[in-house]
C-alpha positions in Angstrom: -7.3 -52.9 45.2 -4.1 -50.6 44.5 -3.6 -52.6 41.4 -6.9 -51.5 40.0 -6.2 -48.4 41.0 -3.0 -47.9 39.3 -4.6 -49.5 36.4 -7.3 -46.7 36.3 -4.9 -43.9 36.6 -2.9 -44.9 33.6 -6.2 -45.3 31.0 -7.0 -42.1 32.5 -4.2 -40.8 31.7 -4.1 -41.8 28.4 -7.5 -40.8 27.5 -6.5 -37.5 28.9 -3.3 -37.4 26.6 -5.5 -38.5 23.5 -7.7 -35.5 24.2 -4.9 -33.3 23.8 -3.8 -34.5 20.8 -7.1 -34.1 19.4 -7.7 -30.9 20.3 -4.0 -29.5 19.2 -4.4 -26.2 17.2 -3.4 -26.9 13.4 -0.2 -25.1 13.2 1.4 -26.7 16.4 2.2 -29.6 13.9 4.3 -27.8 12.2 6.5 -26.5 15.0 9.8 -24.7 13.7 12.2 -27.6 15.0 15.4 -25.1 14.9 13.3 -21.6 16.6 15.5 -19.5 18.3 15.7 -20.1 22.2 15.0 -16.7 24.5 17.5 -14.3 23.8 19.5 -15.9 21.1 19.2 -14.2 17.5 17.4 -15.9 14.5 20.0 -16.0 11.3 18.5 -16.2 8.2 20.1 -16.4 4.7 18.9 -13.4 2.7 18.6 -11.4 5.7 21.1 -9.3 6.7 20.6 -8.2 10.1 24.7 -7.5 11.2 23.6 -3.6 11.2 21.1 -4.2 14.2 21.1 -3.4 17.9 21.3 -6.4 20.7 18.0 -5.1 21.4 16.7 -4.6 17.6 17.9 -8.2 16.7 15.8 -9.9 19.5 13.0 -8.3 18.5 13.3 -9.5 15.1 14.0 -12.6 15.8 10.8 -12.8 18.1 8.7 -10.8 14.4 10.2 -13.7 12.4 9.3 -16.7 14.7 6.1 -15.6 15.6 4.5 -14.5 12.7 3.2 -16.8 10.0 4.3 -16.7 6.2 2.4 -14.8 3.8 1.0 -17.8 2.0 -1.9 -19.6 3.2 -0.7 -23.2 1.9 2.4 -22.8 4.1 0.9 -22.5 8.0 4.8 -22.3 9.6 6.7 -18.8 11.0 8.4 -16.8 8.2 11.7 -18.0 10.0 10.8 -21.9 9.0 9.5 -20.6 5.7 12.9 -18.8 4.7 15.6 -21.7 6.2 13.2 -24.7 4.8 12.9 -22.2 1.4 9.1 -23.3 1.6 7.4 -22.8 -1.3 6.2 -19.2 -1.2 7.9 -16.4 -3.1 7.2 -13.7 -0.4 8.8 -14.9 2.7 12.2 -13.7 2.6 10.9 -10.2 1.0 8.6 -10.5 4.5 11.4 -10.9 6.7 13.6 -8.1 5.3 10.8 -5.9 5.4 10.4 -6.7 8.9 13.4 -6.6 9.2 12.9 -2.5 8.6 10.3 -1.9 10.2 12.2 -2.9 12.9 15.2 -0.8 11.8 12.4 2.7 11.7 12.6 2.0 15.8 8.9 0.7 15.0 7.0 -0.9 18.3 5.5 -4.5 18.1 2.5 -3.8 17.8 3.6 -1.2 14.7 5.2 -3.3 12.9 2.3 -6.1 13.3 0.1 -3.7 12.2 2.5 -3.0 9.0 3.0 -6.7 8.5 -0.7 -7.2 8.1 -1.3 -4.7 5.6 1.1 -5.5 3.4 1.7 -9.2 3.8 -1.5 -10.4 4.5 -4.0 -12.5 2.1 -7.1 -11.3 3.2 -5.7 -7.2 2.7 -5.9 -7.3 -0.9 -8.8 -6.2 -2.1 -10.4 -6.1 -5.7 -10.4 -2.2 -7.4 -12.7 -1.2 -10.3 -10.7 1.1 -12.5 -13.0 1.7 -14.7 -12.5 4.7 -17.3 -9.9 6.0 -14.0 -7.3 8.0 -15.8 -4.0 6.7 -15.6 -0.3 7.6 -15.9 2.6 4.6 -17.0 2.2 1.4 -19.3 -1.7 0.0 -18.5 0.1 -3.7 -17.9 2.2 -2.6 -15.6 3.0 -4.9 -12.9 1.9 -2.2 -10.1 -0.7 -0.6 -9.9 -0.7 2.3 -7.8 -4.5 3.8 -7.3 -4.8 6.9 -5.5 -7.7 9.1 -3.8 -7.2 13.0 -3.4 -9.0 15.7 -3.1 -7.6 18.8 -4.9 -8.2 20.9 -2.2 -6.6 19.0 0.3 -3.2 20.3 1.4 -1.9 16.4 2.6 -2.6 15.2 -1.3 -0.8 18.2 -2.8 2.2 17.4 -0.6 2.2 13.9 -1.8 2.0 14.6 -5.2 6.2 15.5 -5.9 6.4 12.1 -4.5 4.2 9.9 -6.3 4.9 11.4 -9.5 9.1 10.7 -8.8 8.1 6.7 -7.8 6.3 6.8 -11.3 9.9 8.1 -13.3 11.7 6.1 -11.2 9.9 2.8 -11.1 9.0 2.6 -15.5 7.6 0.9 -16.7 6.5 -1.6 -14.1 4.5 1.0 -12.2 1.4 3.2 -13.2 -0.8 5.9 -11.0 -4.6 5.9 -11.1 -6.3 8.9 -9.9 -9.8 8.6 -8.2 -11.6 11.6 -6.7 -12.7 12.4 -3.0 -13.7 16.0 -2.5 -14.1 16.2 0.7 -17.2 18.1 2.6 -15.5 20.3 4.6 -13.2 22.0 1.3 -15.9 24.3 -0.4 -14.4 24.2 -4.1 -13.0 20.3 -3.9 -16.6 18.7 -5.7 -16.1 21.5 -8.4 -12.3 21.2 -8.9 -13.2 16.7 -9.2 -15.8 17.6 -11.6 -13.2 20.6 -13.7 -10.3 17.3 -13.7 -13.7 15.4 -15.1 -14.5 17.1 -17.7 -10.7 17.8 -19.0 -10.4 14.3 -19.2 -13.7 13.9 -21.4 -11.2 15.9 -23.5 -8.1 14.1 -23.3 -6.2 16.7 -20.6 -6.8 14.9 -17.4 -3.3 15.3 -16.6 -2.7 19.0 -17.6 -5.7 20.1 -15.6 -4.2 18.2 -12.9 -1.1 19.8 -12.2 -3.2 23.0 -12.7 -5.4 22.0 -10.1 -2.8 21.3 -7.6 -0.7 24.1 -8.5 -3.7 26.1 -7.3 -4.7 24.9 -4.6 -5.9 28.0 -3.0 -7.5 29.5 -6.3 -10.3 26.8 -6.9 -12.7 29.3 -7.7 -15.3 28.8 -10.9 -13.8 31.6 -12.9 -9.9 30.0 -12.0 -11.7 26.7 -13.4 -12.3 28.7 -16.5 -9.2 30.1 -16.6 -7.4 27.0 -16.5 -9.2 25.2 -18.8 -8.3 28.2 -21.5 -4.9 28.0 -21.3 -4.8 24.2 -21.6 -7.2 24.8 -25.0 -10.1 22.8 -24.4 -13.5 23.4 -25.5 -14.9 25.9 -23.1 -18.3 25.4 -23.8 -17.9 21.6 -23.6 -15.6 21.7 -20.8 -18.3 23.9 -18.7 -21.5 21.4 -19.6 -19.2 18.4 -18.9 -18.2 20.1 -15.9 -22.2 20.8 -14.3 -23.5 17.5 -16.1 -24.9 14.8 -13.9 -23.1 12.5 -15.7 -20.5 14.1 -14.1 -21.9 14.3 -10.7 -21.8 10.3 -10.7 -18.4 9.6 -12.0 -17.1 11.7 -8.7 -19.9 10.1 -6.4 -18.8 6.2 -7.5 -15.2 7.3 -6.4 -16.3 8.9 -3.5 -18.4 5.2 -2.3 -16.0 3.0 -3.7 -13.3 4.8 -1.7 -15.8 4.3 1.8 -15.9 0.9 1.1 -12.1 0.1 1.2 -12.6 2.4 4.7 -11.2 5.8 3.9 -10.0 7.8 6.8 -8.6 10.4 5.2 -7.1 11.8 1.7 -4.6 10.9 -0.2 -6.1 7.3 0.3 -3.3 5.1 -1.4 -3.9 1.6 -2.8 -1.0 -0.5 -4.2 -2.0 -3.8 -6.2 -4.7 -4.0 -3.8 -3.5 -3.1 -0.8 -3.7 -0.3 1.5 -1.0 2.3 1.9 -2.5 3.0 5.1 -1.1 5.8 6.8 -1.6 4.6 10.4 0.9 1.9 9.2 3.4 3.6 6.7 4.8 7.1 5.9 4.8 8.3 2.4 8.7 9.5 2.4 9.5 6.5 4.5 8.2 3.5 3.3 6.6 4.1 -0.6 10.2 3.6 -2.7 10.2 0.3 -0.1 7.3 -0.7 -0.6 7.2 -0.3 -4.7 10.8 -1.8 -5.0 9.7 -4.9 -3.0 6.6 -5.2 -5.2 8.2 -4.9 -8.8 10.9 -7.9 -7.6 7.9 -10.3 -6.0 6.1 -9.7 -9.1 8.8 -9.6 -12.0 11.8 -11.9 -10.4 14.5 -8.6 -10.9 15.6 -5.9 -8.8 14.7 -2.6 -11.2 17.2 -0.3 -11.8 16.2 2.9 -10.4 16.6 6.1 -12.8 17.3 9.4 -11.3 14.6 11.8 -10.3 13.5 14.3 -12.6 14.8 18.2 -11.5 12.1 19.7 -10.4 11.8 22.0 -12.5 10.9 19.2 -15.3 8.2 17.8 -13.5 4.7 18.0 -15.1 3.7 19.8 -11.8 6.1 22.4 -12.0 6.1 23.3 -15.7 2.2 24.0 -14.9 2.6 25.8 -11.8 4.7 28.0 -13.8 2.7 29.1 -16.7 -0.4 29.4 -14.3 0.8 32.2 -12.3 
């Protein structure tokens, strides 16, 4: 009797160790066979990490074995991507931007959250530029789209800043502007329709810097003002400006803007991807960001050119002569 019973408990257990490997999750497969033990740091070639705290170095090492590499073809940790040189361009870049996140004193779940948006497949998202104006070379490699509204005291801050990444990144980078006046600023639909209706005559740009160089002086007549001195039309300028046509040019930004879930101006999209500011400051993380992008995209580390004084900036040069 107890050899029947021994024989049953070994086919059960068997059929109970065939049931696990049936049901194994897909990525268990591909276990990283040299993963850090608790508490001893991951080194990576590539990745220098000498500059980090005890503390900032295990939580690295626990960002780089956890998390899964940017490609989709590749289901392992970004640490087994990097020290097997798997084949997927953006692993190292993904570990060395963890890497700082981790550096900005960034919690876990912060720097999970910033992982996603900018490593993530699914994040990038398809933008109609359209007749969008546009600064820098239209093949650039990045593409830097943003969403202001000229009334809005967060977009005018960011403007010094995007307009320095665009010197300092040529000619791999270019800036698309895309209105979103929001409700609650009472000239913001008036001053999209005024940057409009330069551009209908080839002064986007000018009327631009006017507009942000003003931000407090919106008004109709200011409109009027502004589009004198820059020497357009005036009677164009103003039917372009109340036209319906428009009206829907400012409207399809607006939507468009909703869709890629907007929570607030400047919205910033790079190559497809959200800025978003829940994940990434402006100061912080943008000459990061843009640097990492030109070398995944281009192979080379760019060179980066000087800032322009700021009294040579487009901005400044029309803030002066409006006054």
């Amino acid at each position: 009797m107890s050899h029947w019973r021994a024989k049953t408990a070994i086919l059960a257990l068997s059929v109970l160790n065939l049931n696990v490997m049936c049901n194994r999750a897909p990525a268990e497969g591909t276990k990283d066979p040299q993963a850090a033990e608790p508490g001893r740091p991951v080194k990576l070639a590539g990745v220098d990490s000498s500059a980090l705290t005890a503390r900032e170095q295990e939580q690295w090492s626990d960002h780089v074995s956890e998390l899964l590499a940017p490609c989709a073809d590749q289901p392992v940790s970004l640490a087994q991507c990097v020290r097997e040189k798997r084949h997927c361009d953006a692993c190292l870049p993904a570990a060395n931007f963890l890497l700082n996140q981790v550096k900005q004193g960034k919690s876990k779940t912060q720097v999970e959250t910033a992982f996603r948006f900018r490593f993530a497949p699914e994040e990038v998202k398809p933008i109609d530029l359209g007749n969008a104006p546009f600064e820098g070379p239209a093949d650039a490699a990045v593409t830097v789209v943003e969403w202001a509204d000229f009334e809005c005291p967060f977009c005018g801050a960011a403007q010094p800043k995007l307009k320095e990444e665009l010197e300092k990144f040529k000619p791999n980078v270019r800036l698309v502007f895309k209105n979103y006046p929001l409700a609650s600023h009472q000239y913001a639909e008036l001053a999209a329709r005024a940057g409009v209706a330069a551009q209908n005559q080839g002064k986007f740009w000018e009327m631009h810097a006017k507009l942000f160089a003003n931000q407090q002086a919106l008004e109709r007549k200011n409109l009027l003002r502004f589009a004198h001195e820059l020497g357009l039309d005036e009677k164009k300028f103003v039917a372009d400006m109340d036209s319906e046509a428009t009206a829907d040019v400012v409207a399809k930004d607006r939507k468009e803007a909703e869709k890629l879930g907007l929570k607030g101006t400047p919205l910033i999209i790079i190559n497809g991807r959200r800025f978003e500011i829940e994940a990434f400051n402006l100061e912080e993380d943008l000459d990061d960001w843009l640097k990492l992008e030109v070398r995944m995209l281009t192979g080379t580390d760019v060179a980066e050119k000087a800032a322009p004084a700021a009294s040579a900036t487009p901005s400044s040069q029309a803030a002066a002569g409006s006054k």
